[in-house]
N, C-alpha and C positions, 0 to 999 in steps of 0.2 A: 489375490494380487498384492496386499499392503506387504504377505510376509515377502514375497517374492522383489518386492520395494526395495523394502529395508534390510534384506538381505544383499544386496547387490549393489546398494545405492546408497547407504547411510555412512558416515563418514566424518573422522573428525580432524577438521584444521582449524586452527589457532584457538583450540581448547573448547571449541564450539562443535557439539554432534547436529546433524544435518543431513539433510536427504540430497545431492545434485543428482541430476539426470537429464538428458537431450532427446529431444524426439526430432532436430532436425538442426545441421548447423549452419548459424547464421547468428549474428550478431546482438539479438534481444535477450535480457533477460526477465523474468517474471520471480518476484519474490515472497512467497507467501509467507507472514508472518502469523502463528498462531498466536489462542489468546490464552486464559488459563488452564490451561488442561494437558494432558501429559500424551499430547498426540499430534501429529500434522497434519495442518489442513489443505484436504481438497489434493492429497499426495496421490490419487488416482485418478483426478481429470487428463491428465494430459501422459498420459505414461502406455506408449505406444501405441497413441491415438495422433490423430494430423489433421485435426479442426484446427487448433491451435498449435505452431512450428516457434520452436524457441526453444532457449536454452532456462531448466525451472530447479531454484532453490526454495529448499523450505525447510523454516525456521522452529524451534519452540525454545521457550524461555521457563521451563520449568524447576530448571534448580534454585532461582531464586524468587522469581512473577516478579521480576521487576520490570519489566515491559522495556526489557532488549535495553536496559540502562547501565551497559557493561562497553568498553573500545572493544573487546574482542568481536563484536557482531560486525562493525565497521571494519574492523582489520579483513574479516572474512568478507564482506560484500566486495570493499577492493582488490580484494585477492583474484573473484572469479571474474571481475569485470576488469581486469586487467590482463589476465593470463589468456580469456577470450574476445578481447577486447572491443569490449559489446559499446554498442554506438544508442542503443533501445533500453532503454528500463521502467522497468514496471512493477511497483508496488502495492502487495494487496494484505486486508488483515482484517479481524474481527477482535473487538471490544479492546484487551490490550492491543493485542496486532493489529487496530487499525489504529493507536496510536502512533506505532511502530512506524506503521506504514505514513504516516505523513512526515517524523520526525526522520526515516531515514531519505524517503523520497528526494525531501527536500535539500535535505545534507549531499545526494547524488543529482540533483536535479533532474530528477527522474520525467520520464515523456510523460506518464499516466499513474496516478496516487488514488488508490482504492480504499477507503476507511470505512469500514460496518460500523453504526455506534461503539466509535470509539469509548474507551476507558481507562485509566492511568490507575495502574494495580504496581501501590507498593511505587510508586514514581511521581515526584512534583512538577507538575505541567504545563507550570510557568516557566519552565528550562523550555516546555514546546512554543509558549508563547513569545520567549523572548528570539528563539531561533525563527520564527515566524516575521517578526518584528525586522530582523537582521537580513532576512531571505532577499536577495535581489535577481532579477536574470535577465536585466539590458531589457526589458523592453522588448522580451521577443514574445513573450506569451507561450511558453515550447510546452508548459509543464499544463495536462490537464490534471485537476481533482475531483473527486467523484464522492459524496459524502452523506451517508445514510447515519441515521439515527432517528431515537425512540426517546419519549418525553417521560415528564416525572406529573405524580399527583393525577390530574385531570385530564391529564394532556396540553394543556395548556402553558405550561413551564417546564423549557429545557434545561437536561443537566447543567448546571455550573460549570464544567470543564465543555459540554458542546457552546453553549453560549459566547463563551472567551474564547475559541478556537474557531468560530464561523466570524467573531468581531473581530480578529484580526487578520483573519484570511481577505475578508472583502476589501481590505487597505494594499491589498498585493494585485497586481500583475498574474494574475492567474485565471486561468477559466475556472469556474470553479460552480458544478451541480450538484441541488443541493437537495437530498432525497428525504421528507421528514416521512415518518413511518409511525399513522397514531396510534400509540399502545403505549402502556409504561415496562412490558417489560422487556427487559434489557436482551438483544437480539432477536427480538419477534421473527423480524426480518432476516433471513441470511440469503444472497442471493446463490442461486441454481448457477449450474455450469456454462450453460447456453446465458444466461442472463450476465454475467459477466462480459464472458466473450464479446456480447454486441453492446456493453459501454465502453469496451478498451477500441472496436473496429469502431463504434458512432466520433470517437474522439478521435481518432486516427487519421478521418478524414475532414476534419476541421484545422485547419493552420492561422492562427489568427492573425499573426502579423502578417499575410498574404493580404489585409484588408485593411491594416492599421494608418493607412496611407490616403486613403477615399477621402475627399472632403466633397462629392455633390451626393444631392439629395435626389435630386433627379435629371 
């Protein structure tokens, strides 16, 4: 199935090669960012299958591993989400690519932001913190984040770059769950296909500003 993928579906615009493909049209898109490695991920969950209907790009950042720190990946995200002009976005990614996936999420104000123990490979992560810092969205709460990671030493002490990225998320307007996973090593955890799918549907059906309005207690 992957050659048959990337045979039909791999493609390069704005100097960036790349998998798109549709299993059904409508307005969502899902973006999966790989992390180091010379491959795409999870490029067969959804490829004419309809558990999940959307429109799926996926990323890798292997000619440099700088963890998608190039405007060509942004020129291309707005490319597809303009040409299809998708109203849904969904960002997902493991170690670099889940750093990816909050830094670009955020930059699209994306509905749903998927980070596996993120990692900053070959990227200064205070450019994520200071974008984090600057992030606003009225007030509406539109953006969930979903945020797994795995500890250092004992388990006891989180990476330096998770630490500074859960401390300035909790200062934001975001839903934001927060999945520790104890092990030291780095992506113990990757979640399954079906495990995904029901954190993007569990958040789907939560709108928070529908509630930001209540002041009785009873």
């Amino acid at each position: 199935m992957i050659h048959e993928i990337l045979e039909n579906h791999e493609t390069t615009i704005e100097n960036v090669k790349h998998v798109f493909y549709s299993n059904y049209s409508n307005k969502q898109l899902f973006i999966s960012f790989a992390g180091k490695i010379d491959k795409y991920v999870s490029i067969t969950w959804f490829y004419n299958q309809f558990d999940f209907l959307g429109n799926f790009l996926f990323l890798k950042n292997d000619e440099h591993y700088n963890t998608y720190n190039e405007e060509k990946y942004e020129r291309l995200i707005k490319y597809y989400m303009d040409k299809l002009n998708i109203r849904k976005l969904i960002t997902y990614g493991p170690s670099m690519g889940g750093i990816a996936s909050i830094m670009y999420g955020l930059k699209f104000n994306a509905d749903m932001i998927i980070s596996i123990d993120p990692n900053p490979i070959e990227f200064d992560y205070r450019i994520l913190l200071d974008q984090i810092r600057n992030y606003t969205n009225n007030f509406d709460y539109k953006t969930k984040l979903f945020l797994s990671y795995t500890f250092m030493n004992d388990c006891n002490t989180l990476c330096p770059w998770t630490k500074d990225i859960i401390d300035e998320l909790k200062m934001k307007n975001l839903l934001v769950t927060l999945h520790p996973y104890r092990c030291t090593e780095h992506l113990a955890f990757i979640p399954s296909k079906e495990f995904l799918i029901d954190i993007i549907k569990m958040n789907e059906r939560l709108t928070v500003k529908n509630y930001t309005q209540s002041v009785q207690w009873f």
